[in-house]
N, C-alpha and C positions, 0 to 999 in steps of 0.2 A: 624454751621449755617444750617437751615432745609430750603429746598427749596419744597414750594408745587407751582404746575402748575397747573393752570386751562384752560379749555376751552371750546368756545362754541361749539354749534349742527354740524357746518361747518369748521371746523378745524381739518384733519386729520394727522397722525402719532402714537397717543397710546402713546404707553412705548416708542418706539424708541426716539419720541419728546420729552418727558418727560424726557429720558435719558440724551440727547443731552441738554438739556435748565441749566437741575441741573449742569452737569459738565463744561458747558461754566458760569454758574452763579458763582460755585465755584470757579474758576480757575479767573475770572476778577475780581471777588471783594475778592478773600481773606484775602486784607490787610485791612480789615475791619471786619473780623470774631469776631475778641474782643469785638465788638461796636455791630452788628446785630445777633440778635437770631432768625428772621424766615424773608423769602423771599416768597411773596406771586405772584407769574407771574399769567395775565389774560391774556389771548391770544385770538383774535377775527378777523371773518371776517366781514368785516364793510360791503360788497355789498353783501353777503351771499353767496356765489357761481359765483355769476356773476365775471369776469374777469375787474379790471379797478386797474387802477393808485392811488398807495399809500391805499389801502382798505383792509393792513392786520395791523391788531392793538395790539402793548404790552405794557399793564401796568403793571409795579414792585413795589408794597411796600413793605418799608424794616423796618422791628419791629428794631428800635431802643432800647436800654437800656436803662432805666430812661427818654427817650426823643419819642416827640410826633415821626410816624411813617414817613416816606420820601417816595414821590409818584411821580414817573414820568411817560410819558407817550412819547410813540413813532409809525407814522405809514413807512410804505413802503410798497414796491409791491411783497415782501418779506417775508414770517412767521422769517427765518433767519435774516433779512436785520434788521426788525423791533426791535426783541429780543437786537442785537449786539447795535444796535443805544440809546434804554432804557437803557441796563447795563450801556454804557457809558457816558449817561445823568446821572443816578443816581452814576455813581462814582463821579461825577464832583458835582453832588449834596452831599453826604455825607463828601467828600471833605472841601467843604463849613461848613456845617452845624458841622460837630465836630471838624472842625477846628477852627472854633469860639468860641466853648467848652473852646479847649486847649489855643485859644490866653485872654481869658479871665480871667485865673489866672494865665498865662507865662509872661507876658509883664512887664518888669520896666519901673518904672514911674520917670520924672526926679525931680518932688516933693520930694523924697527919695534920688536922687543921692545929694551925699554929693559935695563941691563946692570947688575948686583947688584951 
C-alpha cells in the first residue's frame, strides 16, 4: 500500500510528518492492504496560521481495487488529532464498503435451503 501525503503552504513538519502519517496509515489499516493500493492524505490548515478551534483538516482517499475510491474527511485542533480521527473514519468506512462486497456472494438463501 503507497501512502502519499500532501500539504498546504501552512502546514509544517517535512519528512518528519510525512514519516509519522505513512507508518501510523500503515500500521491502522493494514488489514486492508489486499483491498487498497494507494493512500492519498490532504492535510490543511483551514484558519491558515491563525490559532482557532477544530481548523486543522485530513482528508484520506483510499484507491480501492476494482471499486470506486473511499473518501473521508476529519477536522480538530490537532494535525495528529485530525490524521487519527480520518484513519479511523475510513477504517469504519472500508469496513462497510467491502464488507458488502464479501456479504454479497457469502450469504445463503433460504430459497436454496432444502426443507426437513
Amino acid at each position: 500500500m503507497q501512502v502519499q501525503v500532501n500539504t498546504d503552504d501552512h502546514i509544517e513538519g517535512g519528512e518528519s510528518l510525512s514519516q509519522w502519517i505513512t507508518a501510523e496509515a500503515t500500521s491502522r489499516l493494514s488489514r486492508f492492504q489486499d483491498h487498497v493500493t494507494r493512500l492519498e492524505v490532504f492535510l490543511s490548515d483551514l484558519d491558515a496560521g491563525k490559532s482557532g478551534a477544530n481548523d486543522k483538516r485530513c482528508r484520506i482517499e483510499a484507491r480501492v481495487t476494482g471499486r470506486q475510491p473511499v473518501t473521508v474527511t476529519a477536522e480538530a485542533d490537532k494535525m495528529a488529532n485530525a490524521f487519527i480521527a480520518a484513519a479511523d473514519k475510513l477504517s469504519r468506512a472500508l469496513d462497510t464498503d467491502l464488507g458488502r462486497l464479501k456479504d454479497k456472494h457469502g450469504r445463503d438463501t433460504i430459497r436454496t435451503a432444502e426443507a426437513e
